[in-house]
C-alpha positions as CSV (number, residue, x, y, z in Angstrom):
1,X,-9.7,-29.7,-30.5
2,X,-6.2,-31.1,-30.9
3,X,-3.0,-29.1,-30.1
4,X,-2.4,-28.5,-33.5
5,X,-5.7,-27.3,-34.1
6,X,-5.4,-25.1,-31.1
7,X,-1.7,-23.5,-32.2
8,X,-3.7,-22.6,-35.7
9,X,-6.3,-21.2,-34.0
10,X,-4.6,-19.0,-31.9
11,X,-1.8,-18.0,-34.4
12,X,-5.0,-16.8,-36.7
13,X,-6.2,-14.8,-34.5
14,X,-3.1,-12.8,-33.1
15,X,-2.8,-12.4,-37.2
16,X,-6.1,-11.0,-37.5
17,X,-5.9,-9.1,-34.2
18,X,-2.2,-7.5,-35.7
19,X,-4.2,-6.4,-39.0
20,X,-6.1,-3.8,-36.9
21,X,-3.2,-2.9,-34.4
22,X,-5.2,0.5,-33.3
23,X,-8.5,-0.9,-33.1
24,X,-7.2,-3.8,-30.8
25,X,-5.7,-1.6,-28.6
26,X,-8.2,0.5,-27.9
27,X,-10.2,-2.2,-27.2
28,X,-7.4,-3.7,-24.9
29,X,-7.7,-0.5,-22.7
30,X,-10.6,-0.8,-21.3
31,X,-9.6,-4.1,-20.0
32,X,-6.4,-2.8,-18.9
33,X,-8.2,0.6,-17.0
34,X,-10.6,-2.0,-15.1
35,X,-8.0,-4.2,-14.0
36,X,-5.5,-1.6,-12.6
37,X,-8.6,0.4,-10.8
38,X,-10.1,-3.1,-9.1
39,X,-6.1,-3.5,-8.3
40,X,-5.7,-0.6,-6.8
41,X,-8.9,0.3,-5.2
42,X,-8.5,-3.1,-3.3
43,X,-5.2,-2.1,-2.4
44,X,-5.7,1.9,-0.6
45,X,-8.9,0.2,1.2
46,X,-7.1,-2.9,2.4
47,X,-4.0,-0.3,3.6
48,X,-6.1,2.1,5.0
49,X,-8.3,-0.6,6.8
50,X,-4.6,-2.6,8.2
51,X,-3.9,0.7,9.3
52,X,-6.9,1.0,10.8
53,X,-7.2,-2.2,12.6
54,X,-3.3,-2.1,13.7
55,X,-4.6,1.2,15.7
56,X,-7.0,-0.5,17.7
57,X,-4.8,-3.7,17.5
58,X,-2.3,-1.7,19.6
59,X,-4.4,-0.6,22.7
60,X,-4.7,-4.6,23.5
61,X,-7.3,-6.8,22.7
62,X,-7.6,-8.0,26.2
63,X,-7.7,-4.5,27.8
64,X,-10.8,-2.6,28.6
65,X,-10.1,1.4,28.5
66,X,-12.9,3.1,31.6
67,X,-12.8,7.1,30.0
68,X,-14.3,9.7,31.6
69,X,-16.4,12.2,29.7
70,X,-18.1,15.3,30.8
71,X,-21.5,14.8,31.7
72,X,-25.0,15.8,30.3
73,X,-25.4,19.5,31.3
74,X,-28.6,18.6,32.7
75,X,-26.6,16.3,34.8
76,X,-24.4,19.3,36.2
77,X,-25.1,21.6,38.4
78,X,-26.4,24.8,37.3
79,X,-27.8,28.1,38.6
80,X,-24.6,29.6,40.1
81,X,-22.0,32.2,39.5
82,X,-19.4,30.2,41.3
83,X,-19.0,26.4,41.4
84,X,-17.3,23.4,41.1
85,X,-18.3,21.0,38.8
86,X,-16.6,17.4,40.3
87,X,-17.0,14.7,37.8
88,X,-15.1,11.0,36.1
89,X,-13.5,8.5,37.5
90,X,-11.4,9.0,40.7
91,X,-8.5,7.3,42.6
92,X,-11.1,5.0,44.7
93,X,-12.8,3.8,41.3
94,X,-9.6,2.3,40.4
95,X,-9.1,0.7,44.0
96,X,-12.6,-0.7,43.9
97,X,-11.8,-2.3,40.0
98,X,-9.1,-3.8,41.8
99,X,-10.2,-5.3,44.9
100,X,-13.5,-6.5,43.6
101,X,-12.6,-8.8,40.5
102,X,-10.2,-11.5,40.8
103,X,-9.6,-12.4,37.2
104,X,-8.1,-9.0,36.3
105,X,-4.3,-8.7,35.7
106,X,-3.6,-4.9,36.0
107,X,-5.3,-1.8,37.0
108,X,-3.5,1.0,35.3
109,X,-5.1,4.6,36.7
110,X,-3.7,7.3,34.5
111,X,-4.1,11.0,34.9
112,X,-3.6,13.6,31.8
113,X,-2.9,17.2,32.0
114,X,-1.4,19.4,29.7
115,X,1.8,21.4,30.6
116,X,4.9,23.5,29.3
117,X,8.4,21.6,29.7
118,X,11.4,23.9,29.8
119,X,15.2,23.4,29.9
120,X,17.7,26.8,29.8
121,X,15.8,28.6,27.1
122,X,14.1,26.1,25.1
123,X,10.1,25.4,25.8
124,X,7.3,23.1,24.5
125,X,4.1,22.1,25.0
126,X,3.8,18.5,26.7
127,X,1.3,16.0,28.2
128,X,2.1,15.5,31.3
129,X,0.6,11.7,32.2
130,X,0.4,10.6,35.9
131,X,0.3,6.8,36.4
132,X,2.4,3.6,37.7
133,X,5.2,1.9,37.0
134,X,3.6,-0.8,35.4
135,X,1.9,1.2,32.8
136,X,4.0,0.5,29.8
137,X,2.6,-3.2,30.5
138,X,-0.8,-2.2,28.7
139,X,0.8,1.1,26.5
140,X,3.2,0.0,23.5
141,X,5.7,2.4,24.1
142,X,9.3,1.0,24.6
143,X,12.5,2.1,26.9
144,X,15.6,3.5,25.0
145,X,17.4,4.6,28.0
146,X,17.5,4.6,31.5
147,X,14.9,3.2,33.3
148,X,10.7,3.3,33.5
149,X,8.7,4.6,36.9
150,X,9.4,2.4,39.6
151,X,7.2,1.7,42.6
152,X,9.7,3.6,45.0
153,X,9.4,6.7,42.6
154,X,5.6,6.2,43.2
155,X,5.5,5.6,47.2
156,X,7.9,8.4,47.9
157,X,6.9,10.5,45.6
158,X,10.0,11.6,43.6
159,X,10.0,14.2,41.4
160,X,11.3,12.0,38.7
161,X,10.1,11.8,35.0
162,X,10.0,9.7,32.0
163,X,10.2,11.5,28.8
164,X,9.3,10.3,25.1
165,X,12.3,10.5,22.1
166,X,10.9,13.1,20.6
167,X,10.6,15.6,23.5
168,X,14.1,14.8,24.1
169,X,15.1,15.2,20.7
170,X,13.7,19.0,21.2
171,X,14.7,19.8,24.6
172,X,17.8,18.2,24.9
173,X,18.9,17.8,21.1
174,X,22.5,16.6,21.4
175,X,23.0,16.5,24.6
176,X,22.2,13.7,27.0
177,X,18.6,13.6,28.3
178,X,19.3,11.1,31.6
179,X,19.9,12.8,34.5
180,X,18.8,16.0,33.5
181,X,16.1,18.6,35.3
182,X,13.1,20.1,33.6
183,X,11.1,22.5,34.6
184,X,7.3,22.2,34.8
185,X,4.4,24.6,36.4
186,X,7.3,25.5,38.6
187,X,9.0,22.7,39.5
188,X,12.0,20.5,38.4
189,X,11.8,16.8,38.0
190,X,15.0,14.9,36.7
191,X,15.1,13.0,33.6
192,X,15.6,9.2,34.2
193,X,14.4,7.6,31.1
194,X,13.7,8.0,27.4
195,X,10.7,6.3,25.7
196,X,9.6,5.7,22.3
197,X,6.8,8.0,21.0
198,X,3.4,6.5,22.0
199,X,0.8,5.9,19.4
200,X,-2.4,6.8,20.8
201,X,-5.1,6.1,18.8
202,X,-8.9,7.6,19.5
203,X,-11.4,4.7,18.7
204,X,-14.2,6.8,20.1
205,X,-14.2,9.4,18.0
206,X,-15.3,11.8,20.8
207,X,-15.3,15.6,19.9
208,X,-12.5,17.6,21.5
209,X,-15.1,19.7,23.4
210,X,-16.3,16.2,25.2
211,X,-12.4,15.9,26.2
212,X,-11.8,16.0,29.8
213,X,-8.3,16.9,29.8
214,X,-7.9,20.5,30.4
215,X,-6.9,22.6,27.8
216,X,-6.9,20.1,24.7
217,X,-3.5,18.9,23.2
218,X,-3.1,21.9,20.8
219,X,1.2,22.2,19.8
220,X,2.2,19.3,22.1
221,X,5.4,17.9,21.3
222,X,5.6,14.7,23.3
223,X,4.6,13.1,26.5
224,X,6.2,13.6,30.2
225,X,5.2,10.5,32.4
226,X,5.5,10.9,36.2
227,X,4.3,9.1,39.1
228,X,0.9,9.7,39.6
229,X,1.3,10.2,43.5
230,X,3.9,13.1,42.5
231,X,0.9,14.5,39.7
232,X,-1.5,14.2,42.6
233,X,0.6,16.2,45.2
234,X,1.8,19.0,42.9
235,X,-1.0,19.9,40.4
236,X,-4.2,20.6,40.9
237,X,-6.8,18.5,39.7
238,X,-8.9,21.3,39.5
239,X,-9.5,23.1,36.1
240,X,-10.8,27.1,36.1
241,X,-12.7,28.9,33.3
242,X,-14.4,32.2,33.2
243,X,-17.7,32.4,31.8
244,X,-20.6,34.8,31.4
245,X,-22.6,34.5,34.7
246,X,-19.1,33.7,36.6
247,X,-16.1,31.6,37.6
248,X,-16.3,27.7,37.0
249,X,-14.3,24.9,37.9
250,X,-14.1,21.3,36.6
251,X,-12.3,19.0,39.3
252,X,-11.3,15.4,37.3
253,X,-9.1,12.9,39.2
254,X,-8.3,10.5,36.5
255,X,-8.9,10.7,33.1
256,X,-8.8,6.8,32.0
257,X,-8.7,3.8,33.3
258,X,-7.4,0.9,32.3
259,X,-7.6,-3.2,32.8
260,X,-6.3,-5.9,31.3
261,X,-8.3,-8.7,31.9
262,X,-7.5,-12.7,31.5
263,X,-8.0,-13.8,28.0
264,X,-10.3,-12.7,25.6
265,X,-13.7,-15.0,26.4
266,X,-13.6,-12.6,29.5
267,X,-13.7,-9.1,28.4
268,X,-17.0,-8.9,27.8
269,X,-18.4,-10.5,30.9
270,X,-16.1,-8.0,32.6
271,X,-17.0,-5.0,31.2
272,X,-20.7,-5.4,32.1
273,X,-19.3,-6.6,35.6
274,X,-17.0,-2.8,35.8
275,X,-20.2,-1.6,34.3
276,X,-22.5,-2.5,37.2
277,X,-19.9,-1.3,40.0
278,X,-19.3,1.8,38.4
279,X,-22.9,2.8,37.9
280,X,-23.3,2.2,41.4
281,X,-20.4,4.7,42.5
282,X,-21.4,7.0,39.9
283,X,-24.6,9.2,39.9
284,X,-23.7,11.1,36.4
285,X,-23.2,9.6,33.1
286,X,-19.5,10.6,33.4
287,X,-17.4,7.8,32.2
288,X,-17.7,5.3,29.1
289,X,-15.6,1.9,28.5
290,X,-14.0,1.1,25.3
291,X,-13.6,-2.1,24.3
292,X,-10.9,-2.8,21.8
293,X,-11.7,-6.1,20.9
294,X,-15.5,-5.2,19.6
295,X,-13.4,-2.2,18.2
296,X,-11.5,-4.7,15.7
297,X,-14.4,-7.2,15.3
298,X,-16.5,-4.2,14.1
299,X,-13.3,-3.0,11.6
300,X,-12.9,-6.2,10.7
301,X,-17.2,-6.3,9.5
302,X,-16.3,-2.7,7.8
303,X,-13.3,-4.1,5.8
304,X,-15.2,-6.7,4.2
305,X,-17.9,-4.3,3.2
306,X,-15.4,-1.6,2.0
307,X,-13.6,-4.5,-0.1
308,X,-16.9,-5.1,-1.5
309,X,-17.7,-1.9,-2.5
310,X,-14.7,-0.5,-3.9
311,X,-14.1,-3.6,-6.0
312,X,-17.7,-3.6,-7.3
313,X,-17.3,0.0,-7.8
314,X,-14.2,-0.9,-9.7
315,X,-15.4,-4.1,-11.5
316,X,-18.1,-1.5,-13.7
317,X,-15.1,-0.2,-15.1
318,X,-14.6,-4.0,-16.5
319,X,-17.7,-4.4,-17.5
320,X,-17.6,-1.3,-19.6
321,X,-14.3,-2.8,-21.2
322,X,-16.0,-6.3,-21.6
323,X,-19.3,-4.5,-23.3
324,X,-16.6,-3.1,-25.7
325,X,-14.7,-6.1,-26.8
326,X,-18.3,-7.5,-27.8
327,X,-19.7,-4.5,-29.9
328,X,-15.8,-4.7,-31.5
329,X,-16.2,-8.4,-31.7
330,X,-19.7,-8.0,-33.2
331,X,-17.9,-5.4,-36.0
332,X,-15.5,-8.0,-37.0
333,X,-17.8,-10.9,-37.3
334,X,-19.8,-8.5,-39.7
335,X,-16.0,-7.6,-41.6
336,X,-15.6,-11.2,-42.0
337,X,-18.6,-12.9,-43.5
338,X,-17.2,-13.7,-46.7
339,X,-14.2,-15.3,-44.8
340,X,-17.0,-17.0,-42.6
341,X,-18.6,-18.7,-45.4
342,X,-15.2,-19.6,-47.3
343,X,-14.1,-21.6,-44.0
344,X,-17.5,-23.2,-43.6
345,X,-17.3,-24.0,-47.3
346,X,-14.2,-25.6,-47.1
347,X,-15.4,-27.8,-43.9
348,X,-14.6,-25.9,-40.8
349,X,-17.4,-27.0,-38.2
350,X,-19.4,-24.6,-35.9
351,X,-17.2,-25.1,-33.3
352,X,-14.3,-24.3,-35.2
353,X,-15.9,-20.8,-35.8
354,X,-16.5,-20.4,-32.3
355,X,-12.8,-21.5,-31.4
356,X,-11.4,-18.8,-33.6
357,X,-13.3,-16.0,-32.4
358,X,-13.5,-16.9,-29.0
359,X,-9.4,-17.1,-29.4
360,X,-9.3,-13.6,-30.6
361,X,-11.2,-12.6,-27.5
362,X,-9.5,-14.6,-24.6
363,X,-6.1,-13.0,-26.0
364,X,-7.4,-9.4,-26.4
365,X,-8.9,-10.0,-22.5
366,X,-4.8,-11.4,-21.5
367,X,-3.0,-8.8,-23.2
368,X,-5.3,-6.3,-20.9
369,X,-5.7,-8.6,-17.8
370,X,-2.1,-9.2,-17.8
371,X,-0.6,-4.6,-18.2
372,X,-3.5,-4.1,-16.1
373,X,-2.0,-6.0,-13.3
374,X,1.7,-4.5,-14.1
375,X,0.0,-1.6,-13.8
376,X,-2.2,-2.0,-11.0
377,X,0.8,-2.9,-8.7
378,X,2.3,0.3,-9.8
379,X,0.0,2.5,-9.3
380,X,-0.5,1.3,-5.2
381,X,3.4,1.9,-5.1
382,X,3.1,5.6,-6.5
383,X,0.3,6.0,-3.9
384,X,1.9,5.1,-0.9
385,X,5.3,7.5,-2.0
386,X,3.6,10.7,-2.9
387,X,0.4,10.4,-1.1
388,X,1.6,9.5,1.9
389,X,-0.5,6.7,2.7
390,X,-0.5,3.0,3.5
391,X,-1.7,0.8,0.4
392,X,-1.4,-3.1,0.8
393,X,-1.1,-5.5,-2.1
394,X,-2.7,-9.0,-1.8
395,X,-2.0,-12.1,-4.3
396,X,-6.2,-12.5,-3.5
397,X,-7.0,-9.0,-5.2
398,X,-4.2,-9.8,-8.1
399,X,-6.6,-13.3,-9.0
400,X,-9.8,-11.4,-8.5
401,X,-8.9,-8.7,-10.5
402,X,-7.1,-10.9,-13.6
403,X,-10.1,-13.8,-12.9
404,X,-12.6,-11.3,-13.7
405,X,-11.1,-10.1,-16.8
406,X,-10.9,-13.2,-17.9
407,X,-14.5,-14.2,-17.1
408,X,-15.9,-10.6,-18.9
409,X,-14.2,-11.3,-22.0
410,X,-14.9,-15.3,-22.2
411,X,-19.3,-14.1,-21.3
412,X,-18.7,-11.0,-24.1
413,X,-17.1,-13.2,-26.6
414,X,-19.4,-15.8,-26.8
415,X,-22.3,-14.5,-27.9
416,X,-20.3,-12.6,-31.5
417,X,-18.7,-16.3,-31.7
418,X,-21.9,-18.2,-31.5
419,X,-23.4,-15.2,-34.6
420,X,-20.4,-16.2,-36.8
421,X,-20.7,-19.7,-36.0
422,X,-24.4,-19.9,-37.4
423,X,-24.7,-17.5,-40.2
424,X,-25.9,-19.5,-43.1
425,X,-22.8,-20.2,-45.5
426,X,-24.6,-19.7,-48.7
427,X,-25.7,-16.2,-47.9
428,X,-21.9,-15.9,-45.9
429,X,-20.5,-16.4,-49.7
430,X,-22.9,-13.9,-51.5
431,X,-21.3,-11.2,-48.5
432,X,-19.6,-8.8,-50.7
């Protein structure tokens, strides 16, 4: 078909299309419906699955994370009014991680308990985190003032501490934070450095009850991080409940944890070495290790299938608009028999038939492709500012979502094309 030809055709069917203005458009909608939900489907489960995979990204693909969970009650001891229940990981589990393998970088023990911070008259609820000073190596938290835990905080055992922004935004609200005392189960420990506010995902996804930090994390308001020689010489690590047949204690050393190993090939084969040494020391099943790099491998598996599904859930929408530009297609061929018959008459070929409905189609199929991306990448937008969550736009879903379109309505057109194309001319003419 020349370019002339082509120009002709097209220019006769935005005519025809322009005769039935309403009946194009509703056709055009459901186009324009399936291209914005593909569009924006694609774009909340790529956000939420970024979001996701950031998360995990952020406690360190090289790092293994040794947790300590409360045991099997089998495992426990039972049978008595009063006892203590001594289970996790403990001080020499981290000197035994660190002595026996060679290829690790840093050993990060880290001790959680929950506490109340106060300053004058103001309280709040806090985390209280023992550890060592090189403990924002493997956490991405990052100094605004003053300074981190040194190794002379940790040998003499100062009762120093390093508080988060948003703690001191609470406690301390205009005044200056560095250098100040707050109070804590009793004692005072001075201020000596502000942190951002730590993002601490949970990739387990173990239940609160299964949480060996005493006391949960109910109304905290930031973290408080000390040296874990000062945690370990002024709080007990024991943790006491009443129950029905009695007193019970938990006693927990460390609640995590954790190495960073060198490179990635090696954080497998080091897990199942820490694995081994730790099932050695340990009689109860009372610790587990995280991995975050199978963590993002296995979110990266789930974001693939979630693209999958939400766009296939999307793309019926499509295929429902594409089923209606044939039946409407279908309706006009029938309209426009007589005008079939004339043309073929007059020595328009089969193809040029086709051409002209086909042309109709493809622009019925733009027209909706093209508003339902406008409003696709709109919709995403809207999302994000009044629903609060993270929606991510990529030039891969924008081609899916407009190829498609134009696929559905190029399948749908031709079969009403090739009908009009081979109805007989004589009994086209005799169409009243």
């Amino acid at each position: 078909m020349s370019l002339f030809n082509l120009k002709g055709t097209v220019k006769l069917g935005l005519k025809s299309l322009w005769m039935h203005k309403m009946r194009s458009t509703l056709t055009t909608l459901g186009i324009v419906f399936g291209v914005c939900s593909v569009i924006a489907m694609l774009a909340i489960g790529e956000g939420a699955s970024r979001e996701a995979q950031a998360a995990i990204a952020r406690l360190g693909s090289t790092n293994l994370i040794i947790e300590t969970v409360k045991p099997p009650e089998k495992q426990a001891d039972t049978g008595q009014s009063d006892r203590v229940t001594a289970y996790g990981l403990t001080y020499s589990d981290a000197e035994s991680i660190q002595n026996t393998f060679s290829h690790i970088q840093v050993v990060v023990p880290v001790r959680e308990m929950p506490g109340e911070a106060r300053y004058e008259t103001r309280k709040v609820m806090v985390k209280v985190i023992g550890s060592v000073p090189w403990y924002n190596q493997i956490n991405p938290i990052r100094l605004l003032q003053g300074r981190f835990l040194s190794s002379t905080d940790v040998n003499n055992t100062l009762s120093v501490c390093v508080i988060d922004e948003s703690l001191a935004r609470r406690l301390f609200a205009f005044e200056e934070a560095i250098g100040q005392y707050i109070k804590i189960s009793g004692g005072f420990y001075r201020v000596v450095g502000v942190v951002s506010a730590a993002i601490e995902p949970q990739p387990t996804g173990r239940s609160s009850s299964n949480s060996p930090v005493p006391g949960g994390a109910s109304g905290v308001v930031g973290n408080v991080y000390m040296p874990i020689t000062t945690l370990k010489a002024y709080f007990s690590d024991l943790n006491l409940s009443l129950t029905g047949t009695g007193r019970t204690a938990e006693r927990v050393e460390l609640q995590k944890i954790i190495v960073k190993v060198e490179g990635n090939k090696n954080v497998i084969p080091t897990r199942n070495l820490i694995d081994t040494l730790l099932k050695r020391l340990h009689e109860k099943n009372d610790y587990q290790i995280v991995v975050p790099l199978e963590l993002l491998r296995e979110a990266e598996r789930n974001t693939r299938i979630f693209s999958i599904v939400l766009g296939s859930i999307a793309a019926i929408s499509l295929l429902v608009g594409g089923i209606g530009i044939m039946n409407i297609m279908l309706a006009t061929v029938s309209e426009r028999t007589r005008e079939i018959g004339i043309r073929r008459a007059l020595g328009a070929k089969k193809t040029d038939i086709i051409f002209q409905f086909l042309a109709e189609t493809l622009l019925l199929t733009f027209l909706g492709g093209f508003i339902g991306v406008l409003l696709g990448s709109i919709i995403p937008f809207l999302v994000t500012k009044l629903g609060d969550m993270v929606t991510v736009i990529t030039l891969q879903s924008l081609v899916l979502a407009f190829g498609i379109s134009a696929m559905i309505g190029l399948t749908f057109g031709l079969y009403p094309a090739w009908h009009a194309a081979n109805m007989n001319p004589i009994e086209s003419l005799r169409h009243e």
